[in-house]
BALUMPA-475352 format. One line per field, with one value per residue (C-alpha): residue number from 1; residue in three letters; x, y, z. Coordinates in nm, 3 decimals. Example, Ala and Ser with C-alpha at 12.3 -4.5 7.8 and 13.67 -1.06 7.14 Angstrom:
# BALUMPA-475352
k	1/2;
r	ala/ser;
x	1.230/1.367;
y	-0.450/-0.106;
z	0.780/0.714;
This chain:
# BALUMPA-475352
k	1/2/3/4/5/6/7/8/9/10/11/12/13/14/15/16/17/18/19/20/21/22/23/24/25/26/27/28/29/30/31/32/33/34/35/36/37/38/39/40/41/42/43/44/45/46/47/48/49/50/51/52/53/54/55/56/57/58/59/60/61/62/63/64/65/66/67/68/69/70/71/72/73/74/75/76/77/78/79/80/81/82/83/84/85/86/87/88/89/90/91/92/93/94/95/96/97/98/99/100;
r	unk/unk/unk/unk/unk/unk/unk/unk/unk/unk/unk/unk/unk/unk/unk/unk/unk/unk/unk/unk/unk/unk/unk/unk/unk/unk/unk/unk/unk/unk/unk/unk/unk/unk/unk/unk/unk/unk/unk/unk/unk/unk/unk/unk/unk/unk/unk/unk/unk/unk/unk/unk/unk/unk/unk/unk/unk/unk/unk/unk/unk/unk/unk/unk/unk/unk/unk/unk/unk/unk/unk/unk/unk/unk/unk/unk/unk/unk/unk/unk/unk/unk/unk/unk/unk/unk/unk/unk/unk/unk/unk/unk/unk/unk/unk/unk/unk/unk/unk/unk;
x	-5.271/-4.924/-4.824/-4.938/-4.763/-4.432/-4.509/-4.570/-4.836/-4.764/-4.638/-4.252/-4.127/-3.996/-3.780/-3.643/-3.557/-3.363/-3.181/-3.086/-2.944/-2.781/-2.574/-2.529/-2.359/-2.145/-2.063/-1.975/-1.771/-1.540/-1.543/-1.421/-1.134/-1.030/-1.001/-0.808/-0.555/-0.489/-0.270/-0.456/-0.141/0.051/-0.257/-0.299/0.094/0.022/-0.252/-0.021/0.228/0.028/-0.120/0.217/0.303/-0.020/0.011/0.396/0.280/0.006/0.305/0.528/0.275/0.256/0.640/0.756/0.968/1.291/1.239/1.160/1.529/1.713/1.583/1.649/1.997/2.025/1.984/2.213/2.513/2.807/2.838/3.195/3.302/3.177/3.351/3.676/3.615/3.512/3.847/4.059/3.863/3.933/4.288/4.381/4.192/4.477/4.761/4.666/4.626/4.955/5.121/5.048;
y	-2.254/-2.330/-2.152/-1.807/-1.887/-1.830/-1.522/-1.165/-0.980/-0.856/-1.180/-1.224/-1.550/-1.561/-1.845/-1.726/-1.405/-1.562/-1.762/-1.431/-1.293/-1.574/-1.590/-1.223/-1.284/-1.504/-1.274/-0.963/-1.242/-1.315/-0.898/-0.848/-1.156/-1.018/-0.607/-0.751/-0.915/-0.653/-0.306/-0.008/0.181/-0.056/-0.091/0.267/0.325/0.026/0.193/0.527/0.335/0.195/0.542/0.693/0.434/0.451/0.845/0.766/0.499/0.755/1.030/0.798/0.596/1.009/1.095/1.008/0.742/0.984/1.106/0.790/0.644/0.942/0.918/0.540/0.669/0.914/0.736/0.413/0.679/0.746/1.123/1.178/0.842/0.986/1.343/1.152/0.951/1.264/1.468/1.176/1.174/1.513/1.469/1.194/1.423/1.729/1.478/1.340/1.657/1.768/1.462/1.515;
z	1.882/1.970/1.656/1.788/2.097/1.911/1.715/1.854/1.836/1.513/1.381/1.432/1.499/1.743/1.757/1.406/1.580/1.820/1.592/1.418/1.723/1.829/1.515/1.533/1.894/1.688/1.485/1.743/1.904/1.600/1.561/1.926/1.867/1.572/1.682/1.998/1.785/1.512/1.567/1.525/1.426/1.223/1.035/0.994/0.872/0.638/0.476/0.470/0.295/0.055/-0.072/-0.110/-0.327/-0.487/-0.543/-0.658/-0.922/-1.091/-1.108/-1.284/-1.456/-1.617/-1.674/-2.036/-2.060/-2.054/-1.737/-1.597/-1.692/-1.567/-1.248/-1.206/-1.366/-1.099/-0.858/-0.937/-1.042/-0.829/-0.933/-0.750/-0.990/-1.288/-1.211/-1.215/-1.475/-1.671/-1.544/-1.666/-2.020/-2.037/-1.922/-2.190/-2.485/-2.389/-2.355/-2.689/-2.866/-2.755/-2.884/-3.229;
């Protein structure tokens, strides 16, 4: 008899459904402590970040090779350098075709 004292009517435990709920309290609790310590926003700029670099990989994961170096080129290039450098190339090609 003391069996049916601890089920429903339609034969829960009930003392098993407790347990479940006090675990689940547990679990909420650990939820709530975690949400109060995490930033909403930084999380969201994060996850921004992280697909732009995603979508950037894809696009160069599908340039040739080519491309790929003259854009790293590009970008590690001085252009006003390589304008002198160019003019004085230029310069000394003249100077030596007048000499001879």
């Amino acid at each position: 008899m003391n069996n049916n004292q601890n089920k429903t009517a339609s034969g829960t435990d009930i003392n098993h459904v407790k347990k479940q709920n006090a675990a689940s309290a547990q679990g909420q609790q650990y939820q709530t402590e975690f949400a109060s310590e995490t930033n909403a926003q930084q999380v969201r700029q994060q996850n921004a970040a992280s697909a732009r670099n995603k979508a950037g990989s894809a696009q160069n994961a599908a340039m040739n090779p080519n491309q790929r170096f003259a854009e790293e080129f590009a970008a590690e290039t001085d252009v006003q350098q390589v304008r002198q450098q160019n003019a004085q190339s230029e310069a000394r090609k003249k100077n030596s075709s007048t000499n001879q």
